[in-house]
C-alpha positions as CSV (number, residue, x, y, z in Angstrom):
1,X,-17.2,-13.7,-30.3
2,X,-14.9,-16.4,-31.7
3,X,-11.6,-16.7,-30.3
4,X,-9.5,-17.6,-33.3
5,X,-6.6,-17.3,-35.5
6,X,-6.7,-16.5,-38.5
7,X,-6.3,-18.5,-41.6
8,X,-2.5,-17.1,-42.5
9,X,-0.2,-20.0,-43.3
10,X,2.5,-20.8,-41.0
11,X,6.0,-19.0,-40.5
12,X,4.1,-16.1,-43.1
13,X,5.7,-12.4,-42.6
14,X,3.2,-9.7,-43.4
15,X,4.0,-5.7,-43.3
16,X,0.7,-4.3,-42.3
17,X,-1.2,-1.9,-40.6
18,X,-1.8,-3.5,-37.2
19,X,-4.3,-2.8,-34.7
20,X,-4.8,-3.9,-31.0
21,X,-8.1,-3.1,-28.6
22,X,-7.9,-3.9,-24.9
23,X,-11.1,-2.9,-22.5
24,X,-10.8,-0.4,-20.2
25,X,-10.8,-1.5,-16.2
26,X,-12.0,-5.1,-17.4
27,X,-10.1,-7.5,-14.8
28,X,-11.7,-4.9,-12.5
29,X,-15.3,-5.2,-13.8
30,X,-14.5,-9.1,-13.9
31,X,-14.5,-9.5,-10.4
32,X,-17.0,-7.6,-9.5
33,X,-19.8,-8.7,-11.6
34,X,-18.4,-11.8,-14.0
35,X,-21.4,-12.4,-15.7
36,X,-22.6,-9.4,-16.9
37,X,-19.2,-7.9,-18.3
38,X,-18.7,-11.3,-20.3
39,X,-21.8,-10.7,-22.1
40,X,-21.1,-6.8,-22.5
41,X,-17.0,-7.9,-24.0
42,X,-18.8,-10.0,-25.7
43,X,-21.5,-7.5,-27.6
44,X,-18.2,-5.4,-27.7
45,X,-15.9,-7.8,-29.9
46,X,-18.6,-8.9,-32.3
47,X,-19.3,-4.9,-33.0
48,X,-15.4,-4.3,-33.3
49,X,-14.8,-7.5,-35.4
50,X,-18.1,-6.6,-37.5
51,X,-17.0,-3.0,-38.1
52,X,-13.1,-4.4,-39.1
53,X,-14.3,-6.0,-41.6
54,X,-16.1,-2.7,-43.3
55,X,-13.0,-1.5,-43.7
56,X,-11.1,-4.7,-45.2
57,X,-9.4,-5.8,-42.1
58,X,-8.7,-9.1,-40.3
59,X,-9.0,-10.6,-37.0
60,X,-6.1,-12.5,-36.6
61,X,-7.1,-13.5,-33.0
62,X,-8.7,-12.3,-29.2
63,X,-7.2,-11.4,-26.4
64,X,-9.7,-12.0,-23.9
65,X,-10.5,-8.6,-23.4
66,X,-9.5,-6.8,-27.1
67,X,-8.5,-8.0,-30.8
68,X,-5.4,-8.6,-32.9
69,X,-6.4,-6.9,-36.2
70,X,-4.2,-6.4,-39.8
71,X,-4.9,-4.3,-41.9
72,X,-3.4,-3.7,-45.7
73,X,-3.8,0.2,-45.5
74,X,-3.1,2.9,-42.9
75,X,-5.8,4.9,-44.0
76,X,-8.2,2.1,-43.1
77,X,-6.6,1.2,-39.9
78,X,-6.7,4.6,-38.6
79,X,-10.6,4.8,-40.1
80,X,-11.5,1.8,-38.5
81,X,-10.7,2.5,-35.7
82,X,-11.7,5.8,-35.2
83,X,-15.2,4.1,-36.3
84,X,-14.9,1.4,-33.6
85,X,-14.7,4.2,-31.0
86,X,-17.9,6.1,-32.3
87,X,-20.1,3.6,-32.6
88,X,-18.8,2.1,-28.8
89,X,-19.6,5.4,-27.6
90,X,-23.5,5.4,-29.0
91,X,-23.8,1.9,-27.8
92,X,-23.1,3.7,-24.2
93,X,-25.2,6.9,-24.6
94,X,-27.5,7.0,-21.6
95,X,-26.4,4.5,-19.6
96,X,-25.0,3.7,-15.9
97,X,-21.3,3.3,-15.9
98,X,-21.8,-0.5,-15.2
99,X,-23.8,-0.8,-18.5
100,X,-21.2,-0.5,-20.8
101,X,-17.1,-0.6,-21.5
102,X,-14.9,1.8,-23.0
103,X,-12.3,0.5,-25.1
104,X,-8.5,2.3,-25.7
105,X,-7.2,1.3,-29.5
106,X,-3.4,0.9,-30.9
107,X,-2.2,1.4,-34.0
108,X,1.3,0.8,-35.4
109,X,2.9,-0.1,-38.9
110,X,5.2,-3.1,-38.9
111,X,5.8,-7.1,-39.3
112,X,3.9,-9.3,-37.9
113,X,4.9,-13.2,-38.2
114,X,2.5,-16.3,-37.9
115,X,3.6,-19.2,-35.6
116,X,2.0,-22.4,-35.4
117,X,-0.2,-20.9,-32.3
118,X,0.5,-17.1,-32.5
119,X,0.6,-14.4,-34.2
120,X,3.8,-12.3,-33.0
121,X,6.7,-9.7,-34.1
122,X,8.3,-6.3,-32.9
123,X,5.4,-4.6,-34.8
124,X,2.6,-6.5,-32.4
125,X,4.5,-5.6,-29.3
126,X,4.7,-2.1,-30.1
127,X,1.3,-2.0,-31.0
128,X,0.7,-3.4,-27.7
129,X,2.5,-1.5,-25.6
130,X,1.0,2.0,-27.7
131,X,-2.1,0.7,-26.5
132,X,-1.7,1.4,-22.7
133,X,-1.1,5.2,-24.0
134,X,-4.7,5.7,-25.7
135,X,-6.8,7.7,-23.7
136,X,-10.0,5.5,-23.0
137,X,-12.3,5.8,-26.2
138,X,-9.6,6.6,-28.3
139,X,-6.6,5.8,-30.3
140,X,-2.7,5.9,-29.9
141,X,-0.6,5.9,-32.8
142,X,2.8,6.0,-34.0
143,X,4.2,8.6,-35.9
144,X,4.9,6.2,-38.7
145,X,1.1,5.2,-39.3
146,X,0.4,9.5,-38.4
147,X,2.7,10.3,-41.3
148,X,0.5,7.7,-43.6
149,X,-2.4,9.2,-42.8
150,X,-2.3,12.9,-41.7
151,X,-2.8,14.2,-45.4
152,X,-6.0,11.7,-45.8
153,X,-8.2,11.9,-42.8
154,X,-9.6,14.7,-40.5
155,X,-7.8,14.2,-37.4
156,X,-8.0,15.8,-33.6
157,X,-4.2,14.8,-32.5
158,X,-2.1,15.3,-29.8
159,X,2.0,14.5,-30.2
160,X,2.9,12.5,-27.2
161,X,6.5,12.9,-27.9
162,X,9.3,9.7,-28.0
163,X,7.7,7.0,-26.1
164,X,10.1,4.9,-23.7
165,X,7.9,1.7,-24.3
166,X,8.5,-1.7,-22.0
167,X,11.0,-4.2,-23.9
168,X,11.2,-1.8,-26.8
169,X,14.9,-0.4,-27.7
170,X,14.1,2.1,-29.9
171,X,12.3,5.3,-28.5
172,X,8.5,5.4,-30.6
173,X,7.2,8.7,-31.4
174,X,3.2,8.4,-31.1
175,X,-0.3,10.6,-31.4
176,X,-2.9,10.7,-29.3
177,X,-6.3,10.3,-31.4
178,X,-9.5,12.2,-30.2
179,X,-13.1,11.5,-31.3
180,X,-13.8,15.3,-30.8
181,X,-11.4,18.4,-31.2
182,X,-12.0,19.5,-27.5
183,X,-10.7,16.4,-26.0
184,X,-6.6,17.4,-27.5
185,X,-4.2,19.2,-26.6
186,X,-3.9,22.5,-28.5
187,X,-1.1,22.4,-31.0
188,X,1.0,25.6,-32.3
189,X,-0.9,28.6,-33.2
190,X,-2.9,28.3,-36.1
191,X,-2.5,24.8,-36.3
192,X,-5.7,23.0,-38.0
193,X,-5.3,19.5,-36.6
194,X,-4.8,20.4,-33.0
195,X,-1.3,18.4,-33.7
196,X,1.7,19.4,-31.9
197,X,5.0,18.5,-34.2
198,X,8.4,19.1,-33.2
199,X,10.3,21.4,-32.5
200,X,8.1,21.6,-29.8
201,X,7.7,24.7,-27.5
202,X,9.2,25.3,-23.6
203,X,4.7,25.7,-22.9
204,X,4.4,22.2,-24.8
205,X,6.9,20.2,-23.8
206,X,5.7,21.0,-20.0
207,X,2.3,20.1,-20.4
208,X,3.6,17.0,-22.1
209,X,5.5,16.5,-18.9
210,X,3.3,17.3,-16.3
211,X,0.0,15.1,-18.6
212,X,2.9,12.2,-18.0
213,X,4.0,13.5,-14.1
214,X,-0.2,13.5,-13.4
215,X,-0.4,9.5,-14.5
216,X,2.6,8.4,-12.9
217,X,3.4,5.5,-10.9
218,X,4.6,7.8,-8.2
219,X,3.1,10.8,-9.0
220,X,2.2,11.8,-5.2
221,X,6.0,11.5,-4.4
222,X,6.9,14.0,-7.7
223,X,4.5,15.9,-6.0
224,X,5.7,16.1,-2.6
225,X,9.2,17.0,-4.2
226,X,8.2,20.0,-6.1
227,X,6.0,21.1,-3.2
228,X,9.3,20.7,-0.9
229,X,11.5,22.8,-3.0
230,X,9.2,25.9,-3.8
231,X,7.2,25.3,0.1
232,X,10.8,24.8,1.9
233,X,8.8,22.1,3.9
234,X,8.1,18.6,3.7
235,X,4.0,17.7,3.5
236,X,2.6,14.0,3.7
237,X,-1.1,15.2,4.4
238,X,-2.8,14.4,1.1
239,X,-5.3,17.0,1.5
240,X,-3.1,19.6,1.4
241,X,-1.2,18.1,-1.5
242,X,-4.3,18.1,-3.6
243,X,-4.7,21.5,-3.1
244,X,-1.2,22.2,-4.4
245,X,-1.2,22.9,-7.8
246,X,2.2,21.5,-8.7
247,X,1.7,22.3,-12.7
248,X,1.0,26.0,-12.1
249,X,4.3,25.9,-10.0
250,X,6.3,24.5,-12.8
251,X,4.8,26.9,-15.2
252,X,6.2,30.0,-12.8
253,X,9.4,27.8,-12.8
254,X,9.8,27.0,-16.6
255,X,9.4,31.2,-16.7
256,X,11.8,31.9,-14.5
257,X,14.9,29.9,-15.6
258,X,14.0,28.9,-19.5
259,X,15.0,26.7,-21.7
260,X,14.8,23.1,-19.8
261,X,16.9,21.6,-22.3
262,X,20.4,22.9,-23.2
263,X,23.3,22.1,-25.5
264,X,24.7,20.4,-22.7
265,X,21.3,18.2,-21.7
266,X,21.0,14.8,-23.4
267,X,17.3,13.7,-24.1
268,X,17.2,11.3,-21.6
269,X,17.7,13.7,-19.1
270,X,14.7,16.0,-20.0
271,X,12.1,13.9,-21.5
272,X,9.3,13.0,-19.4
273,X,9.6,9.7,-19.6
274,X,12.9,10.3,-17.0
275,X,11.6,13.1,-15.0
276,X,10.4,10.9,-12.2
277,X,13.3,9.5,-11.7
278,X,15.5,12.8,-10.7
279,X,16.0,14.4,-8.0
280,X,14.4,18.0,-6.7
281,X,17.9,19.3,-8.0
282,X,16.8,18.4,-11.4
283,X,13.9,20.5,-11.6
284,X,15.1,24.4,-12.6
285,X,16.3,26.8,-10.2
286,X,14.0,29.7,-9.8
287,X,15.9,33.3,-9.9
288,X,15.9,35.5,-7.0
289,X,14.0,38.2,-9.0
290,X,11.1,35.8,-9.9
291,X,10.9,34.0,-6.7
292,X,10.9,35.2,-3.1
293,X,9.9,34.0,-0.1
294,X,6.5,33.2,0.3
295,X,6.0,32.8,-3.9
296,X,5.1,29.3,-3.9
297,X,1.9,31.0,-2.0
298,X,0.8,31.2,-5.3
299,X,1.0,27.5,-6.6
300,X,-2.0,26.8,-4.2
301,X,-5.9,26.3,-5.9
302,X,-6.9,27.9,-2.9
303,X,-6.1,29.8,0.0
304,X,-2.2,28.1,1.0
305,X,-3.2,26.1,4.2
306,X,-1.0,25.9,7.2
307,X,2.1,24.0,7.2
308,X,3.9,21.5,9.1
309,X,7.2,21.5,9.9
């Protein structure tokens, strides 16, 4: 694949549909076997750049490991990309793990502005960072391409909510894009998209939390809170952590002192993207009637193991 960019003149602004692939795991796979995931990121690119241009857009330069793509319509983007995703997963149909590499996609409307080496601008580096939310083999978009395209394209889409993105002021509302129907989230009753828009729902807005909680930097220490406060014990013993299932105890806890969020709660304060960082006194106070000793019993996948106090 050639690493290049574009022919776009210098100091040029563009508003476009722009598009950014990264390969799942790759510095991983790098060092354990250098040569043979060069030539697989390298079949991978020259597929993605090949199938780009079927749908009118531009490689504006590599990565390394992904693709810096414009495009001049949403509904192409989106297309594209989707594309990208189904023919990578064909290429990988029947084969060991180390035969192939899955790919996560961006996708995000805004500026992008041509520098003498670079393409750059606020619209790439959101693009970028939406990126790191795809799920591997598919897409993550913002709510501003979604809107573009939702009325166009059959889409399987998951509302991730506001995203708190790195070096990004401004919260970004994205989707989650799915090859297949049964890899989303289910969206309000009777929903045909499998999309779930705002208002969202007390049962929505935890899963969105506890799908964020699960890929957490310090997701064992979320869960050694939670167990603490419903368990009345501390537990360090991963084994027995696993075996806690801290999502069914937040369900019995968003039941037992609904809403989360109150007239008096500020988003930052309930939206996953802060949860991690309260404290156990954050997290609602289950009632008397709907707890008792011993309830938490319940939040285990199997029979509650002993404690240690």
């Amino acid at each position: 694949m050639e690493r290049r960019v574009s022919s776009l003149s210098q100091g040029q602004r563009l508003l476009a549909a722009i598009m950014i692939t990264d390969a799942v795991g790759f510095s991983t796979r790098m060092s354990t076997d250098e040569e043979r995931t060069l030539r697989l990121i390298d079949r991978d690119l020259t597929l993605i750049g090949d199938i780009c241009r079927e749908f009118g857009g531009t490689v504006l330069k590599s990565t390394g490991d992904g693709l810096l793509i414009y495009f001049l319509s949403a509904v192409e983007a989106v297309s594209c990309g989707l594309e990208m995703q189904r023919r990578l997963v064909d290429l990988a149909e029947g084969l060991e793990p180390d035969q192939y590499l899955d790919h996560r996609i961006g996708v995000h409307l805004g500026d992008i502005l041509v520098s003498e080496q670079d393409v750059m601008g606020n619209g790439v580096n959101i693009t970028a960072r939406l990126q790191t939310y795809a799920k591997p083999r598919g897409l993550c978009v913002s709510r501003t391409i979604y809107d573009v395209v939702k009325a166009r394209l059959n889409l399987h889409a998951t509302f991730l909510g506001p995203l708190h993105l790195k070096n990004i002021e401004e919260p970004v509302p994205a989707y989650q894009l799915a090859l297949h129907a049964e890899d989303t989230e289910s969206g309000p009753q009777g929903s045909e998209d499998h999309t779930c828009t705002l208002p969202m729902t007390t049962e929505a807005l935890l899963a969105n939390a506890l799908r964020y909680l699960s890929t957490h930097t310090h997701s064992l220490r979320i869960k050694k809170l939670v167990f603490a406060t419903y368990q009345q014990a501390w537990e360090n013993d991963p084994a027995v952590l696993e075996q806690f299932d801290s999502g069914r105890c937040c369900c019995r806890c968003a039941i037992a002192a609904p809403p989360w969020r109150t007239s008096k709660t500020s988003s930052s304060e309930w939206w996953p993207g802060s949860i991690a960082k309260t404290s156990t006194a954050r997290w609602p106070k289950p009632s008397s009637s709907s707890f008792s000793p011993g309830t938490g019993d319940r939040c285990f996948k199997t029979p509650k193991p002993p404690l240690r106090r």
